[in-house]
C-alpha positions in Angstrom: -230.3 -47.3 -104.7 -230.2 -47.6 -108.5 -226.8 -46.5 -110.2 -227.3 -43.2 -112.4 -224.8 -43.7 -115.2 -224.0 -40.8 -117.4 -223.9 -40.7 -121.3 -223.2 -38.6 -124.0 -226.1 -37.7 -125.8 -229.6 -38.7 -125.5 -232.0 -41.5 -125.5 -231.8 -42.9 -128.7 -227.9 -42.4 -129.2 -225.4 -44.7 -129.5 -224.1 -43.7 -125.6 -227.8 -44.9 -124.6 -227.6 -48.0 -126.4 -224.0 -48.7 -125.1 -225.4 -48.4 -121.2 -228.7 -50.7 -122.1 -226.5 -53.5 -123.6 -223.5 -52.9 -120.6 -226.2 -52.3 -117.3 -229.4 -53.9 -118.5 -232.7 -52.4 -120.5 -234.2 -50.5 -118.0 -231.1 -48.3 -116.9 -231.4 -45.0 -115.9 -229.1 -42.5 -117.2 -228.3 -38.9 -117.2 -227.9 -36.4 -120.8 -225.0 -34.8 -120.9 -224.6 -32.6 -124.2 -220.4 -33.0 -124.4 -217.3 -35.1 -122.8 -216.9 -32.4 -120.3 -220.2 -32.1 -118.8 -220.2 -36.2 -118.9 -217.1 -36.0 -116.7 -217.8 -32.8 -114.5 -221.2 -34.5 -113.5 -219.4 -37.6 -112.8 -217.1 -36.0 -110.5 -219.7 -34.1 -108.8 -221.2 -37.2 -107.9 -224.3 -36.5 -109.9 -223.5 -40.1 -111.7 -222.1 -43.0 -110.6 -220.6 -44.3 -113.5 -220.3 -43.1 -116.9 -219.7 -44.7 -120.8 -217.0 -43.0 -122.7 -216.6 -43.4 -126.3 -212.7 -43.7 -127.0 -212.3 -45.1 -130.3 -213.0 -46.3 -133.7 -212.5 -48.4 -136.1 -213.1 -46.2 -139.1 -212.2 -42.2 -137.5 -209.9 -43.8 -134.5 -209.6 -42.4 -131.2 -211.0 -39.3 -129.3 -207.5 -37.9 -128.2 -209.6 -35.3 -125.9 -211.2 -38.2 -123.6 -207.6 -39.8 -122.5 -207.1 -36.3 -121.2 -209.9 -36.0 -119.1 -209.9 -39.3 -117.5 -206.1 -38.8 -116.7 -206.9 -34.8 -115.6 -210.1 -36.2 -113.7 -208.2 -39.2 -111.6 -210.7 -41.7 -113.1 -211.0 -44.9 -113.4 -211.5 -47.4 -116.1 -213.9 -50.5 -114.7 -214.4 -51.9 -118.0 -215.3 -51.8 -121.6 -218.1 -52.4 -124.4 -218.1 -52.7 -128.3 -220.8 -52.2 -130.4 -221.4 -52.2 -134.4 -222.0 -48.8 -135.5 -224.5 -48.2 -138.4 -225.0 -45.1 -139.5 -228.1 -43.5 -140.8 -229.3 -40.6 -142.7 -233.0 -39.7 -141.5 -235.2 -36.9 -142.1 -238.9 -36.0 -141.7 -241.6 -38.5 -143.4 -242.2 -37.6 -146.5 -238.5 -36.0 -147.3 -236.6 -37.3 -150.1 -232.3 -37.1 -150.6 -232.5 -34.5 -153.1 -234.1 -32.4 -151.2 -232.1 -32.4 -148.3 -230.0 -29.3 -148.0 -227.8 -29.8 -145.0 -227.2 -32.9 -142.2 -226.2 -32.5 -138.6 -224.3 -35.3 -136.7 -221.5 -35.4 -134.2 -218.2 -34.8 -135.9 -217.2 -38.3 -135.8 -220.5 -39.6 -137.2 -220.1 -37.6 -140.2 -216.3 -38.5 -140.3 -217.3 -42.7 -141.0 -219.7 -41.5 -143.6 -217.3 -38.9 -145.7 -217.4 -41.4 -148.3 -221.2 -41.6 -148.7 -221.6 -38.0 -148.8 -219.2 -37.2 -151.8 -222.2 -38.6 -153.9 -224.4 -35.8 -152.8 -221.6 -32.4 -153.2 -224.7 -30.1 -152.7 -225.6 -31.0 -149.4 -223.8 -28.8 -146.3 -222.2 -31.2 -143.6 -222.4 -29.6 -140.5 -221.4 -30.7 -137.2 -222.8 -30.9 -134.0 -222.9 -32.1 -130.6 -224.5 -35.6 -131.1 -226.4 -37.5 -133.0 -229.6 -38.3 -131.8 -230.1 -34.8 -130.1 -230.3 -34.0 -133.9 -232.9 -36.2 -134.9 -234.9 -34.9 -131.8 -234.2 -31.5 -133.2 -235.7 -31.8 -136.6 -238.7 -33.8 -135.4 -239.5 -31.4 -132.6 -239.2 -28.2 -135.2 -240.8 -30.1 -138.0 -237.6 -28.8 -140.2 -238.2 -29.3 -143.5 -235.0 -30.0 -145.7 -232.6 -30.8 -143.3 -231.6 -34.4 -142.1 -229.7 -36.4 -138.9 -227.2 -39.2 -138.8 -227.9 -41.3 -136.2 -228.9 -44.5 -135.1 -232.2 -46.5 -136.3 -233.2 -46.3 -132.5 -233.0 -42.4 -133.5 -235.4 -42.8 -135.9 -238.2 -44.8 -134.2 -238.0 -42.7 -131.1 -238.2 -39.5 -132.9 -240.3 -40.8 -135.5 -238.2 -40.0 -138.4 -237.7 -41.6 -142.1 -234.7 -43.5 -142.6 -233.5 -41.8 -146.2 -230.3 -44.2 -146.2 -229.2 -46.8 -144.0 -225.4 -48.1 -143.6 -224.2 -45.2 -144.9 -220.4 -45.4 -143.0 -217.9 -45.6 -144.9 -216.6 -49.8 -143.9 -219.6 -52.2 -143.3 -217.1 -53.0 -140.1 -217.3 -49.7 -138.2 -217.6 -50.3 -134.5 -216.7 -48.3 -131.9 -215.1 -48.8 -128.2 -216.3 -47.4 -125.4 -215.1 -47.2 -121.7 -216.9 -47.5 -118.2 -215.2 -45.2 -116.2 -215.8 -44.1 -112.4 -214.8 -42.2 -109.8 -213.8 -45.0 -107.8 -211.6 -48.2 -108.7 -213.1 -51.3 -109.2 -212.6 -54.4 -106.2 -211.9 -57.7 -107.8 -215.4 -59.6 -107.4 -214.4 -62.6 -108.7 -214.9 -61.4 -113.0 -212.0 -62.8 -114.5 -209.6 -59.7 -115.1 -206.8 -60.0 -118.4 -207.1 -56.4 -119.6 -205.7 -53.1 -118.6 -205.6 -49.7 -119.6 -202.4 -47.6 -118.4 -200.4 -44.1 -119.0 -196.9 -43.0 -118.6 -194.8 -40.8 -120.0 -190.7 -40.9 -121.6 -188.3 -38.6 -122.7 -187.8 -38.3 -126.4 -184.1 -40.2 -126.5 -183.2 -43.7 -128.3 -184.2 -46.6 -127.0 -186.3 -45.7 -124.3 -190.0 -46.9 -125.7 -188.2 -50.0 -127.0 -186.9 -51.1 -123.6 -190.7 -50.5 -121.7 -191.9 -52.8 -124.8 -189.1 -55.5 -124.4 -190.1 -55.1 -120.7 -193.9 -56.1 -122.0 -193.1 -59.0 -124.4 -190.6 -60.3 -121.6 -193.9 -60.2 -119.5 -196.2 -61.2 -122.2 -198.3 -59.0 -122.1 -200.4 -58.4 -125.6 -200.2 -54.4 -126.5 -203.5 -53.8 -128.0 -203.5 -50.3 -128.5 -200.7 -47.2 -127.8 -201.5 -43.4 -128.2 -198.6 -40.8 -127.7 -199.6 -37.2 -126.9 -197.2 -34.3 -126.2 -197.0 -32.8 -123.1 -197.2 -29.2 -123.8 -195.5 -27.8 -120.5 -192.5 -29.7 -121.2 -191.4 -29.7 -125.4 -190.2 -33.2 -126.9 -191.5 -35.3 -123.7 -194.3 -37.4 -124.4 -197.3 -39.1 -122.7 -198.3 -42.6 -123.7 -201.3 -44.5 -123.4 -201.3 -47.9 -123.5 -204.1 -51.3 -123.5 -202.6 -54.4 -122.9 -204.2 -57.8 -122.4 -202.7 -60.9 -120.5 -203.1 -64.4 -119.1 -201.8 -64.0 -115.5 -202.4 -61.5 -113.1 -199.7 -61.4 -111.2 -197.5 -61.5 -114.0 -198.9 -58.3 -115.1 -198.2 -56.8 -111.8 -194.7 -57.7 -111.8 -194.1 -56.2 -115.2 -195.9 -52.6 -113.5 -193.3 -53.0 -111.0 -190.4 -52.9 -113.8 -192.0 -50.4 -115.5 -192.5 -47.9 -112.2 -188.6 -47.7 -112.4 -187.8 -47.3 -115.8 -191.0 -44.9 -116.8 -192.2 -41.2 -115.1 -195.6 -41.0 -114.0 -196.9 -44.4 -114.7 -200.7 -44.8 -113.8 -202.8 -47.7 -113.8 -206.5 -46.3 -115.2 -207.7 -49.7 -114.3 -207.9 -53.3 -114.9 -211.0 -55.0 -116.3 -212.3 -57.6 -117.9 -211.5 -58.0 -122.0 -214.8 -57.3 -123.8 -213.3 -58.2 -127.6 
């Protein structure tokens, strides 16, 4: 039976384009209009697997989604990158001055603030994603109002492309994760990336000892993300991706870290997709 993977978004979005490049062309995915419903659905076993956008490279990372893989009990199975150029698109025929207001999820219009400061009369108003905008205005026929999205966007929903590569650093990609309900069995993929959480109390010393614990391991910190934990004032939560050479190194250094961190979770080990 054929894997139902879950997005964020629509066809046409940069989700959808993450899942063709990550399970093949011809995968079949299910809409979901937010983060939440992409996770609730997943739980519910209405999708197998689902791609999560977690950072980028211009607007860094979505704080919200660590929480709900940690509050979910998911799993990370792996990881995709992708170039992200941004768009402005409107109906044919449209020109930029007569565009009053664009639609685009928050962090589109966030790698494209820049681009915008050129054009102070037009409204910048956020929504729930990007190509479920272009769909919008093409479906509606609205007149004087455009989408940042994706060029796929615009051939599916037959739109003009008014500007293209309008984000802010011609560099912008974004990361996304594969996460499940399920953790991943080694298949014989070469594995020399992980993503992990624990959390610390706020005294001296104690983050510099479970990163003297990681270089004494070497492992490679790629990325770390504190968050507060709200029931309990001036304790924190950290997320963590680290890459490494040897396996079982790595899993030593876990076993360290189990006794000198609270909490400490594994989301999952995968292959390194930089």
């Amino acid at each position: 039976m054929k894997k139902v993977i879950g997005i964020q978004g629509i066809q046409g979005s940069f989700h959808h384009l993450v899942a063709q490049q990550y399970y093949g062309e011809d995968v079949q995915v299910k809409e979901c209009m937010s983060f939440q419903e992409l996770v609730q659905r997943l739980v519910n076993d209405e999708t197998q697997e689902a791609v999560m956008a977690i950072e980028n490279s211009i607007a860094g990372s979505i704080l919200p989604n660590y929480a709900l893989i940690d509050e979910n009990n998911l799993h990370v199975i792996g990881e995709h990158y992708i170039p992200i150029a941004m768009n402005m698109m409107a109906l044919k025929g449209q020109k930029i001055d007569q565009i009053k207001k664009v639609y685009s999820h928050p962090m589109a219009l966030l790698q494209c603030k820049e681009f915008f400061k050129k054009y102070p009369y037009i409204k910048l108003i956020e929504d729930a994603d990007t190509a479920e905008v272009a769909r919008r205005i093409s479906e509606k026929q609205s007149k004087h109002v455009a989408a940042v999205a994706s060029t796929a966007a615009a051939a599916i929903f037959g739109l003009d492309i008014l500007a293209a590569d309008i984000h802010t650093k011609k560099s912008n990609a974004t990361r996304f994760l594969i996460i499940s309900k399920t953790k991943k069995e080694p298949n014989g993929e070469k594995i020399d990336k992980a993503s992990l959480k624990f959390e610390l109390e706020s005294r001296t010393g104690s983050l510099v000892s479970v990163l003297n614990i990681m270089r004494d391991f070497e492992l490679n910190m790629t990325k770390i993300q504190s968050m507060p934990i709200i029931e309990t004032p001036w304790k924190y939560s950290f997320f963590i991706d680290v890459t490494f050479d040897d396996y079982e190194r790595f899993s030593k250094a876990m076993e360290v870290l189990r006794m000198m961190t609270e909490q400490l979770r594994i989301f999952g080990t995968y292959k390194n997709n930089v």
